[in-house]
TORPAMI-557465 format. One record per residue (C-alpha): x, y, z. Coordinates in Angstrom, 3 decimals, padded with zeros to 6 digits. Layout:
<recs>
{{X Y Z}} ...
</recs>
This chain:
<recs>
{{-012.553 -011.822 013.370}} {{-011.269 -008.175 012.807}} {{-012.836 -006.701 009.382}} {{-009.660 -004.893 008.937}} {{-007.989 -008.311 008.271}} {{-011.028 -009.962 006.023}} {{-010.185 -007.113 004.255}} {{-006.489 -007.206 003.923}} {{-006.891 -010.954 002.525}} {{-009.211 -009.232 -000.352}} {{-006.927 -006.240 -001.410}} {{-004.163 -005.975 -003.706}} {{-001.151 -003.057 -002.982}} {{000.225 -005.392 -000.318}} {{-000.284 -008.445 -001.881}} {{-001.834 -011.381 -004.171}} {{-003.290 -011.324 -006.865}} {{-006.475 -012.739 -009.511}} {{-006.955 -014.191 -012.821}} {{-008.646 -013.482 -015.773}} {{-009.220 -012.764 -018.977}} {{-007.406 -009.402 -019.512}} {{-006.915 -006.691 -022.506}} {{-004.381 -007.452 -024.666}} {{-001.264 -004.952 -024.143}} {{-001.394 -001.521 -025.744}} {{001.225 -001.246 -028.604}} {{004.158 001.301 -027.251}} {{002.718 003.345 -030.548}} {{-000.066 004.344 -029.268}} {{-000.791 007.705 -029.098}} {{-000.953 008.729 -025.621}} {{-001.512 012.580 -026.321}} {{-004.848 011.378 -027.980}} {{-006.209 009.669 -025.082}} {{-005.744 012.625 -022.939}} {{-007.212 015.411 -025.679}} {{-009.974 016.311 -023.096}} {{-011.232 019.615 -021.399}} {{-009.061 020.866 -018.476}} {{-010.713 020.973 -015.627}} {{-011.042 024.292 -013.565}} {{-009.724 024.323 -009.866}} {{-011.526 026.432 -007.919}} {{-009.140 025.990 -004.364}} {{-011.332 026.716 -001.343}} {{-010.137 026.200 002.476}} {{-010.784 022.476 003.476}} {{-013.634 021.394 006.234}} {{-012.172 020.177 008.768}} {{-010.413 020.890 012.578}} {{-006.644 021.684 012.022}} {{-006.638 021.587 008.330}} {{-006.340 025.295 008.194}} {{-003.164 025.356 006.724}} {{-005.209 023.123 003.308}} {{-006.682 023.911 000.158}} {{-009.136 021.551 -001.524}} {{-010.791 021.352 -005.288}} {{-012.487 018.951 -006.963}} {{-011.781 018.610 -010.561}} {{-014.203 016.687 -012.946}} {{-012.544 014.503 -015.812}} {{-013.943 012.038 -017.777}} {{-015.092 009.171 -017.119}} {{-013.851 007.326 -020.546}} {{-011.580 008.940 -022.456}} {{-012.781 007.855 -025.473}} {{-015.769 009.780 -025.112}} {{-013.816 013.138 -023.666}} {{-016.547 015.305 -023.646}} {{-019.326 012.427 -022.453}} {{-019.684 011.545 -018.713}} {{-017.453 013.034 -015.973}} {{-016.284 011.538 -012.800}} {{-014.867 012.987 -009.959}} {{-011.264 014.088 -008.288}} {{-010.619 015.408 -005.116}} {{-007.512 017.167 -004.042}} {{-005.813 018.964 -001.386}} {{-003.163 020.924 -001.510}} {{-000.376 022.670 001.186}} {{000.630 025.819 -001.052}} {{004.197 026.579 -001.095}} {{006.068 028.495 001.827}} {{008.291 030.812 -000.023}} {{006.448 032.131 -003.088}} {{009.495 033.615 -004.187}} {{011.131 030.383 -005.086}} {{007.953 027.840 -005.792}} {{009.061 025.791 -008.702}} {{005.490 024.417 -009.570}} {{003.129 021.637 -007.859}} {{004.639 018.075 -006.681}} {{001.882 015.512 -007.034}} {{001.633 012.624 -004.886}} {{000.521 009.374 -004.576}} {{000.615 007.721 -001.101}} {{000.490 003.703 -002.423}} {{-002.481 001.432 -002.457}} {{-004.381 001.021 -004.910}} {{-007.003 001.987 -003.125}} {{-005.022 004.250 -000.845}} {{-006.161 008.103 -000.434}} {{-004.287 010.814 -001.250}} {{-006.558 013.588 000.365}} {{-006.934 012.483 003.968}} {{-003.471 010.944 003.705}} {{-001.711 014.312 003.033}} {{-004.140 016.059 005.889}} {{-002.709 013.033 008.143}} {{000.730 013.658 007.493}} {{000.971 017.623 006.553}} {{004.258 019.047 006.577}} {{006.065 015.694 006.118}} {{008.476 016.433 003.334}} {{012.005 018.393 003.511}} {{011.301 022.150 004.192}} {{012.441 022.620 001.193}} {{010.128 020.951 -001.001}} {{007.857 022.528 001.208}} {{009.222 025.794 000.454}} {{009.550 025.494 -003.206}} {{006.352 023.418 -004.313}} {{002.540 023.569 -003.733}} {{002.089 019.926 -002.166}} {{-000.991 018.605 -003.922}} {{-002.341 015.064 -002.708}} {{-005.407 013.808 -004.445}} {{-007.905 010.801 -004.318}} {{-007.277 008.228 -007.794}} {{-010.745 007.675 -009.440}} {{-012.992 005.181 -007.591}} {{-010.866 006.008 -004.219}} {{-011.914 007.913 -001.052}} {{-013.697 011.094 -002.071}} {{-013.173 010.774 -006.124}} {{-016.678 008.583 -006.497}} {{-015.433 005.756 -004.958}} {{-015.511 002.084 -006.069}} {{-018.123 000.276 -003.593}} {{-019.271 -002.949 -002.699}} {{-021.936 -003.075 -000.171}} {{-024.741 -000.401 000.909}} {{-022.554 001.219 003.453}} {{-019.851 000.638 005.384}} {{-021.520 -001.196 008.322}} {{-022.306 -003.933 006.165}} {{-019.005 -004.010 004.487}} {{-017.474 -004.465 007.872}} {{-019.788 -007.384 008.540}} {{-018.991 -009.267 005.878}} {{-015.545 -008.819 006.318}} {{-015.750 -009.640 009.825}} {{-015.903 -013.292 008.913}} {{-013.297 -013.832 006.355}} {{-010.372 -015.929 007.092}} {{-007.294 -014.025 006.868}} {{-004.476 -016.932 005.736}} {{-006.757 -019.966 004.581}} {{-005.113 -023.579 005.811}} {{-007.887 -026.311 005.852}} {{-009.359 -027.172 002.185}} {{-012.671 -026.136 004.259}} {{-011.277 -022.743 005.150}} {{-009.823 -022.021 000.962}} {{-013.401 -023.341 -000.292}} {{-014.930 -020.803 002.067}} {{-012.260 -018.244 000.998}} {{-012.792 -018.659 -002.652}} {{-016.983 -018.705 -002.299}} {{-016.390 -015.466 000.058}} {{-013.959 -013.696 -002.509}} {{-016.853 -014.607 -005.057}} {{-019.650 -013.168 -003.549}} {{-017.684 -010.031 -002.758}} {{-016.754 -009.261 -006.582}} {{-020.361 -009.953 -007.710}} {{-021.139 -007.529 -005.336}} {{-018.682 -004.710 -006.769}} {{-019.665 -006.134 -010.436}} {{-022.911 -004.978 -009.043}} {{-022.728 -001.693 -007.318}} {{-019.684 000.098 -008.869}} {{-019.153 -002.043 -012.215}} {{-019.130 001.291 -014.299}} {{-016.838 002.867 -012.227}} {{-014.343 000.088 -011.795}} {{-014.517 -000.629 -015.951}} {{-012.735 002.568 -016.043}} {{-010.668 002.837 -013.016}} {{-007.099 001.488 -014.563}} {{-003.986 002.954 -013.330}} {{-003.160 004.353 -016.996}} {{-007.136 006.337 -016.820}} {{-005.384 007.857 -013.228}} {{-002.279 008.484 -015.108}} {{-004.462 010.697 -017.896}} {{-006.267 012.515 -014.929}} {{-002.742 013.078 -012.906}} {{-001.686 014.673 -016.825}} {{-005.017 016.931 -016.661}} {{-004.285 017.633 -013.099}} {{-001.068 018.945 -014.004}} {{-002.553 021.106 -017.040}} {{-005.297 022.134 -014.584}} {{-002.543 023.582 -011.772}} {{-000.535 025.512 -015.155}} {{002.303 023.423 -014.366}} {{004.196 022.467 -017.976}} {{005.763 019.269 -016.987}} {{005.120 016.748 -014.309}} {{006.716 017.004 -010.914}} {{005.493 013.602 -008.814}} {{006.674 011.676 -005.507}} {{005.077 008.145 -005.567}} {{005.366 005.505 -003.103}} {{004.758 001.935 -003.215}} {{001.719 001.521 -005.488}} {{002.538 004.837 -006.521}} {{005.305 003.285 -008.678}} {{003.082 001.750 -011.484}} {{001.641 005.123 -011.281}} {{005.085 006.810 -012.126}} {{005.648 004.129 -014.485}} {{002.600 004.190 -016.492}} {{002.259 007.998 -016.523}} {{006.076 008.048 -017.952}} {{004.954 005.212 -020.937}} {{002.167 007.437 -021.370}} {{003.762 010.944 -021.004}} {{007.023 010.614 -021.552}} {{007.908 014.223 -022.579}} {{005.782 015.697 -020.103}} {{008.135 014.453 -016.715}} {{009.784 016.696 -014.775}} {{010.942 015.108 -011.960}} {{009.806 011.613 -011.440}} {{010.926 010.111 -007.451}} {{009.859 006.655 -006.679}} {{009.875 005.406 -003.198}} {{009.239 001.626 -002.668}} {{008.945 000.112 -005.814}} {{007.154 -002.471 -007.710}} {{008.897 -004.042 -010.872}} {{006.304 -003.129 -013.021}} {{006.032 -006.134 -015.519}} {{005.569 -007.917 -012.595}} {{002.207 -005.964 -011.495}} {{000.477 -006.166 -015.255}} {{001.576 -010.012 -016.087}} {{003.024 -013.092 -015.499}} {{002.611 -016.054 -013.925}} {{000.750 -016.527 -010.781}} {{-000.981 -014.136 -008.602}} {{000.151 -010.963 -008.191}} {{000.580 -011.183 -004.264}} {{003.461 -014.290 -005.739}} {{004.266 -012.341 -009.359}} {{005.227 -009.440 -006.598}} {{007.344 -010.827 -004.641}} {{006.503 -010.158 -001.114}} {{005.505 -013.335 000.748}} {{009.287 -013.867 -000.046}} {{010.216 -010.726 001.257}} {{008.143 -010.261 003.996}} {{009.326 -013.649 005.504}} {{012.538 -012.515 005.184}} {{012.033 -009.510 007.110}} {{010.788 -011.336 009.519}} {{013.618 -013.076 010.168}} {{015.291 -010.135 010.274}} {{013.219 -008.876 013.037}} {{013.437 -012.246 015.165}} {{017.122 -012.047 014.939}} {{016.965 -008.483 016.312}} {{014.934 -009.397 019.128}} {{017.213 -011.923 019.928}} {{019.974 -009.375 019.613}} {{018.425 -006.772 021.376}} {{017.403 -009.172 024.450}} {{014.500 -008.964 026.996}} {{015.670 -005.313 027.975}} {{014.311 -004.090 024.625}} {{012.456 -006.983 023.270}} {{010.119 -008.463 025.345}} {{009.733 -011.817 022.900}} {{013.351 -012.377 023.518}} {{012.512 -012.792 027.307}} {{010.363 -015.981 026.391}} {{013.314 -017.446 025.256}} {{014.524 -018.066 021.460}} {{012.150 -015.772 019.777}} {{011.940 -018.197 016.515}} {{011.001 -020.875 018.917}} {{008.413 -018.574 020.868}} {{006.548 -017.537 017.352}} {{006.418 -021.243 016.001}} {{004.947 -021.923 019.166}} {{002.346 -018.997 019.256}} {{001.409 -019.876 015.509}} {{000.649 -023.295 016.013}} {{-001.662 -022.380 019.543}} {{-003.416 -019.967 017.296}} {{-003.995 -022.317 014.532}} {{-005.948 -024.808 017.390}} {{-007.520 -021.944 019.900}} {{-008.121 -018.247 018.850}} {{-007.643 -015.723 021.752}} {{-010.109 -013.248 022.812}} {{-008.559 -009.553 023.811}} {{-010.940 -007.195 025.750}} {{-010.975 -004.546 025.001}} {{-011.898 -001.205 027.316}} {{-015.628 -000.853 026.256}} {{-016.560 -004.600 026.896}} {{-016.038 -005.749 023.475}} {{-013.448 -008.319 022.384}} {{-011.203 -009.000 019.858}} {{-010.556 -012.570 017.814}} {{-007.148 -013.400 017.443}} {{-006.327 -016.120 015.153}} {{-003.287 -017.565 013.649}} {{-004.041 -015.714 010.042}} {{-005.066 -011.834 012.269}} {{-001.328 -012.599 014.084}} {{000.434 -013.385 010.616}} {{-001.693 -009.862 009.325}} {{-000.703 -007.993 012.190}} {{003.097 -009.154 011.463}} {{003.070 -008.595 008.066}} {{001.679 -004.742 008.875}} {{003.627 -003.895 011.791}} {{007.011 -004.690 009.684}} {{006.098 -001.241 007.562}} {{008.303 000.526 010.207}} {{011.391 -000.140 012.388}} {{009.064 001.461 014.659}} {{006.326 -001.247 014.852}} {{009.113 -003.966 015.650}} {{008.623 -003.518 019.351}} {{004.859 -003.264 019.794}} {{005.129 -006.099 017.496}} {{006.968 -008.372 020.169}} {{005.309 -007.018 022.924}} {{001.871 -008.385 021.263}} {{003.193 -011.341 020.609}} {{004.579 -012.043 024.385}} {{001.411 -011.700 025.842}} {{-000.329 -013.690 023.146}} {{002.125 -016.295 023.866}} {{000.475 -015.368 027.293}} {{-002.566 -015.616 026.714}} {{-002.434 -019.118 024.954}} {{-000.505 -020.534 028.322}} {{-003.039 -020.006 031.027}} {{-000.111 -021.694 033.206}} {{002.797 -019.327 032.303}} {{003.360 -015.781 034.371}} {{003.615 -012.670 032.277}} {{007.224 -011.524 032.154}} {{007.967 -008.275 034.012}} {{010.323 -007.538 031.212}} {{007.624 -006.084 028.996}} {{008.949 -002.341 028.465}} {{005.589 -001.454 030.981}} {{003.189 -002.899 028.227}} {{-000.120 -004.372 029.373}} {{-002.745 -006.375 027.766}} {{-005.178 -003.516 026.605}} {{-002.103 -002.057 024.709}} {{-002.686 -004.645 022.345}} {{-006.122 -003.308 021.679}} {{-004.495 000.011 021.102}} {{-001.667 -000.980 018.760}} {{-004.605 -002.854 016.106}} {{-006.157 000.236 016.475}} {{-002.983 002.235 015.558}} {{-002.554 -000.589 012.283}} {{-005.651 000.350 011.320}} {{-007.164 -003.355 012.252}} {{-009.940 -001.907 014.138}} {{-012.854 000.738 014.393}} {{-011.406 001.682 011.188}} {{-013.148 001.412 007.762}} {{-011.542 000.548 004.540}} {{-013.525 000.273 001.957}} {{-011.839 -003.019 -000.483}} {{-013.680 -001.981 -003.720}} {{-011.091 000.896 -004.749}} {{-008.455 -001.372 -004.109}} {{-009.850 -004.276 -006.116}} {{-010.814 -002.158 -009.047}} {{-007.245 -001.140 -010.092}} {{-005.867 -004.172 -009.014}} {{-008.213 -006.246 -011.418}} {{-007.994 -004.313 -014.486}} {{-004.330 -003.424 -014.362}} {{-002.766 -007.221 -015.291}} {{-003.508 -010.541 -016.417}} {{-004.613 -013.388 -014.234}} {{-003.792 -016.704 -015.117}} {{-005.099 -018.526 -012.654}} {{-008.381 -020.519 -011.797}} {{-009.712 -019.868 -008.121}} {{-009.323 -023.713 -007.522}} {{-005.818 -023.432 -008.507}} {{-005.261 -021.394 -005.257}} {{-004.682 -023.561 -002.703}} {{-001.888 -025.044 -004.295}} {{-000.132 -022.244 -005.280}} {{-000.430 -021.286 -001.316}} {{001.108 -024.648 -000.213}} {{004.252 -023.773 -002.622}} {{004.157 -020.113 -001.582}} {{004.378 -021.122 001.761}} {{006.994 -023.669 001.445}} {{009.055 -021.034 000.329}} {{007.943 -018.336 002.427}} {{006.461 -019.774 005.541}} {{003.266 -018.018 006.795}} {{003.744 -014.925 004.701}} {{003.701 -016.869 001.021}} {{000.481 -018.320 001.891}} {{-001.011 -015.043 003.298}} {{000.001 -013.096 000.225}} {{-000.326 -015.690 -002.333}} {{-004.335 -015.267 -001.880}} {{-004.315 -011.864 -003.135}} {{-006.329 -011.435 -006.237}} {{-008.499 -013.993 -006.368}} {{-011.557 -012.510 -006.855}} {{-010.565 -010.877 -010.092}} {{-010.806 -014.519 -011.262}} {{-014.135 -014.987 -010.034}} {{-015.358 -012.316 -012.142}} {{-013.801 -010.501 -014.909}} {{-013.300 -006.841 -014.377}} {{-011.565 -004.792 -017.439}} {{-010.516 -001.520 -018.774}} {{-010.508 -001.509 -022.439}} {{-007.767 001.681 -021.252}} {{-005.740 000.289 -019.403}} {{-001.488 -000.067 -020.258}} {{-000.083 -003.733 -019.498}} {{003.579 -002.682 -021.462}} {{005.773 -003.005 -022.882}} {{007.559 -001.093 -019.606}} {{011.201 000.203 -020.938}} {{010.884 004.100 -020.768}} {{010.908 006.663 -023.438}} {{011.404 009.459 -021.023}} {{014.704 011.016 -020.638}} {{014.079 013.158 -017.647}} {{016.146 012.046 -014.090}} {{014.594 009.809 -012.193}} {{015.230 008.614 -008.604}} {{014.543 005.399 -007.321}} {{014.692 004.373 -003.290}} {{014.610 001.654 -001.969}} {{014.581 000.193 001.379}} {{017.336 -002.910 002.040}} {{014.489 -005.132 004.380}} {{010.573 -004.128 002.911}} {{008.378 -006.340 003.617}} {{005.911 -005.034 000.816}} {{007.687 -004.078 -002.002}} {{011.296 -005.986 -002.147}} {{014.401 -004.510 -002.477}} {{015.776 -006.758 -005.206}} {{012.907 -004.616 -007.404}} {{014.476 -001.410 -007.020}} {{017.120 -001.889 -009.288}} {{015.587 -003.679 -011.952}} {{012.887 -000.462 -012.021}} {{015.847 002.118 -012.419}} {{016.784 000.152 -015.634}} {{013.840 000.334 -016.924}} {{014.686 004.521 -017.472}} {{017.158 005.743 -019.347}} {{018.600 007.887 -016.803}} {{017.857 007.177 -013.174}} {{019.911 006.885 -009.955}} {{018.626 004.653 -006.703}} {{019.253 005.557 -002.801}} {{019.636 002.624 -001.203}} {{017.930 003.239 002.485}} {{020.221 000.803 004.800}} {{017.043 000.049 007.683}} {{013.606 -001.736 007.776}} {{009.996 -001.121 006.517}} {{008.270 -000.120 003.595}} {{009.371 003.565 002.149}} {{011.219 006.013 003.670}} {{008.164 008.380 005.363}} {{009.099 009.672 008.353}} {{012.041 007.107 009.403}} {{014.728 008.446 007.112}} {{015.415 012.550 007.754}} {{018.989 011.780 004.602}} {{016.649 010.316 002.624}} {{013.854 013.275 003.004}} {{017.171 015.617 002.585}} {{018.140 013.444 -001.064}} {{014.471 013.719 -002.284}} {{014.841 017.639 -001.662}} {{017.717 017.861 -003.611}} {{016.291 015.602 -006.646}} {{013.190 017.605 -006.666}} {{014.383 020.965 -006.995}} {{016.922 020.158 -009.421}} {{016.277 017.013 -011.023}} {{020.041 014.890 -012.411}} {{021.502 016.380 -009.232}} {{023.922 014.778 -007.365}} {{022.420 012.585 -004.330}} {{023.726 010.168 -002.079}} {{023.522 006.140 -003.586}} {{022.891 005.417 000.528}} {{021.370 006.719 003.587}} {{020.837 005.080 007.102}} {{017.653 005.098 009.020}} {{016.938 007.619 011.762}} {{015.571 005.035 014.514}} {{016.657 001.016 014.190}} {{014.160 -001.336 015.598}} {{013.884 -001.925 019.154}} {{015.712 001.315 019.864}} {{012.531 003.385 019.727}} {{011.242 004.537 023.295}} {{007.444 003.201 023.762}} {{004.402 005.361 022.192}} {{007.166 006.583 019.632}} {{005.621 007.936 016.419}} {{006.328 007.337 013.187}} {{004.190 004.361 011.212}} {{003.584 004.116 007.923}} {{000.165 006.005 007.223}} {{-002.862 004.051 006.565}} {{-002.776 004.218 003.304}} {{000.584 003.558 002.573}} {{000.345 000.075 004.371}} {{-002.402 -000.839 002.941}} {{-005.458 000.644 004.447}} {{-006.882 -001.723 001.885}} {{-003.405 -002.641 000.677}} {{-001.236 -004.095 003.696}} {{-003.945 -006.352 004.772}} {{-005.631 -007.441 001.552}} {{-004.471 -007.806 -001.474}} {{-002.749 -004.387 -002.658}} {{000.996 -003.032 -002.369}} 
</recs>
């Protein structure tokens, strides 16, 4: 089994969710000012280590670790930073977060560099940082070191079927939040998304900045939303792409994978791309020269629920395919109208692979079996650590959990009813926070309407597999004064596939209330992309815990 996947059943930005006994919601009177009333941190900006990150600053800034005790204990944050290109007209710093939780913001940023509008380049020093417990910011972890980490999550079970397969699931969610209970339960009692809101507000005092400037996707937008309960008359310019309804994420009923929304949406998007291939034919989509492409997958699912597949792969080493690592490797690869055609080419030749009788199709676009190898590796599915902890931590202290683990299986049998394949692969996200109790006395569960009055802007994407678009509405409303971009296309956020929507965040950033177009069309549609065409969703946008365990 491919860690990457154990993992993705265990994190939370792209999915389910846990129950528990939570902290009762902070009163909207609290004083948010107070919580915050702690020594700003000095940035001392040094060039980053690292081959091709010469264009990078980095800093580490040391907050508290509880900010009731402001002066006690510190933790730390690490940041990068791409200063801005024309001094002359740098409005301040634009603080990012790339989704998650769990997801980096440092090695994210270094990924992507200049990925933004040149003019948010020009006007703003970029500034990227790790969230407490993530990355390079004292991270949340589980297990000794990553080796073992990958071994355990070598044999989870992606989507759980047989009661024998959701008894193991729940014992192997169990023994992985003892283990972060055991190894990083200080750390994750204070790792709530409002404690990385208070940071983000020293962050901002820290880079002499007087009001907040921040670009948040997916995860990102209970970040924006609990920094603007908390702060409300310190936002600048809040821009939230790919959004989760926030009351949603903190409460509810069910998991959060099912309180979120996106088994339902991501089998919808699947639908959409299975119609496409069908549309687009064998010339473009390889699936569609199996035949009807709905028929093909059914098929393929139901091979891979009775025989796993074994890919080699170059070095002698193989990969297990099995029904719940192809419904993963969907559910990922639908982050980006770009991934829709690797996507059918790996399923073609695993519809291949199960058929020992059936001839490969020549109309294939050139792909061969070792590309499929190469396109987990590209997901992030393979020879790529993730480490679950940071994910869990936020995930687990952010909301209530209402559920028992036993009551899981049958909320995946109704999940999947609905959704089939992706409500039951979702629906499991969370459940070890109702194994074991994580909580930060800290952390904001609502109310969620917004005292701010600065602009906001809202995108969101019409087919998201991750974070629906019937969410991005209902977020505007929660603000006073916000306006949403509607991105007419497929996958999760806008990075890299939308060059009118890159142009509309420009615009909102430098002047915030300004005028921006309510739609924008995609740059590339699926199956129009030549092969080896760039342009995925970074790791830790899609989940790198979050896609494939339970995070957004």
């Amino acid at each position: 089994m491919v860690a990457a996947i154990g993992a993705a059943a265990l994190l939370v930005v792209a999915s389910p969710a846990i129950a528990s006994a939570a902290p009762a919601p902070q009163p909207a009177s609290s004083s948010p000012a107070a919580q915050v009333d702690a020594p700003v941190p000095e940035l001392a900006w040094t060039a980053c280590d690292g081959e091709g990150l010469e264009a990078f600053e980095c800093a580490t800034a040391a907050v508290p670790s509880d900010y009731d005790e402001p002066t006690g204990d510190t933790t730390s944050i690490a940041l990068t930073r791409l200063p801005a290109t024309d001094p002359a007209q740098r409005i301040g710093s634009l603080f990012l977060n790339f989704g998650g939780p769990g997801g980096p913001g440092v090695s994210t940023l270094h990924q992507l560099g200049a990925f933004l509008d040149p003019q948010v380049h020009a006007q703003f020093d970029v500034i990227g940082f790790d969230p407490r417990g993530v990355g390079l910011s004292d991270p949340v972890t589980c297990f000794p070191d990553a080796a073992s980490e990958q071994a355990f999550l070598a044999e989870g079970i992606a989507v759980p079927v047989t009661p024998e397969e959701e008894a193991t699931t729940i014992a192997q969610f169990g023994v992985m939040a003892l283990a972060c209970e055991t190894l990083s339960g200080s750390r994750i009692e204070h790792a709530s998304t409002a404690n990385v809101a208070r940071d983000m507000d020293l962050l901002r005092q820290a880079v002499g900045d007087e009001q907040l400037s921040y670009l948040g996707y997916s995860y990102g937008s209970i970040l924006g939303a609990t920094y603007g309960m908390l702060f409300p008359d310190r936002v600048r310019a809040l821009a939230i792409d790919g959004t989760l309804e926030p009351s949603g994420w903190s409460g509810g009923e069910g998991s959060i994978g099912v309180r979120t929304g996106q088994g339902v949406a991501a089998s919808e998007v699947f639908g959409e791309f299975l119609d496409l291939c069908a549309a687009a034919g064998p010339a473009s989509c390889s699936l569609a020269s199996t035949g009807d492409p709905r028929a093909a997958v059914e098929t393929l699912f139901a091979r891979l629920q009775q025989q796993p597949v074994e890919i080699p792969n170059p070095d002698g080493t193989t990969v297990t395919i099995d029904y719940g690592t192809a419904v993963a490797v969907a559910f990922q690869s639908m982050y980006s109208p770009v991934g829709f055609g690797p996507l059918a080419d790996t399923f073609t030749q695993l519809l291949a692979l199960t058929e020992p009788q059936q001839t490969m199709t020549t109309q294939q676009r050139g792909a061969e079996l070792s590309d499929v190898g190469d396109w987990l590796r590209e997901l992030g599915l393979i020879d790529d650590y993730a480490g679950v902890g940071s994910a869990l931590a936020s995930m687990c202290v952010d909301g209530e959990h209402p559920l028992q683990p036993w009551d899981y299986p049958a909320q995946a049998d109704a999940a999947d009813a609905e959704a089939p394949h992706f409500g039951r692969f979702r629906s499991w996200v969370g459940v070890q926070c109702d194994v074991v109790e994580f909580t930060d006395d800290d952390a904001f569960m609502g109310p969620w309407d917004q005292p701010t009055q600065a602009p906001v802007l809202v995108i969101g994407t019409r087919h998201d597999p991750a974070t629906p678009y019937d969410q991005t509405q209902p977020y505007a409303d929660r603000f006073e004064n916000a306006s949403v971009l509607t991105v007419e296309g497929y996958g999760h956020a806008t990075i890299g596939v939308s060059t009118c929507a890159n142009a509309a965040i420009a615009t909102y950033l430098a002047t915030p209330g300004a005028s921006v177009p309510s739609s924008c069309e995609q740059d590339v549609a699926p199956f129009q992309a030549p092969p080896g065409t760039p342009g995925t969703a970074p790791a830790s946008l899609v989940g790198a815990p979050e896609a494939l365990a339970p995070g957004v």
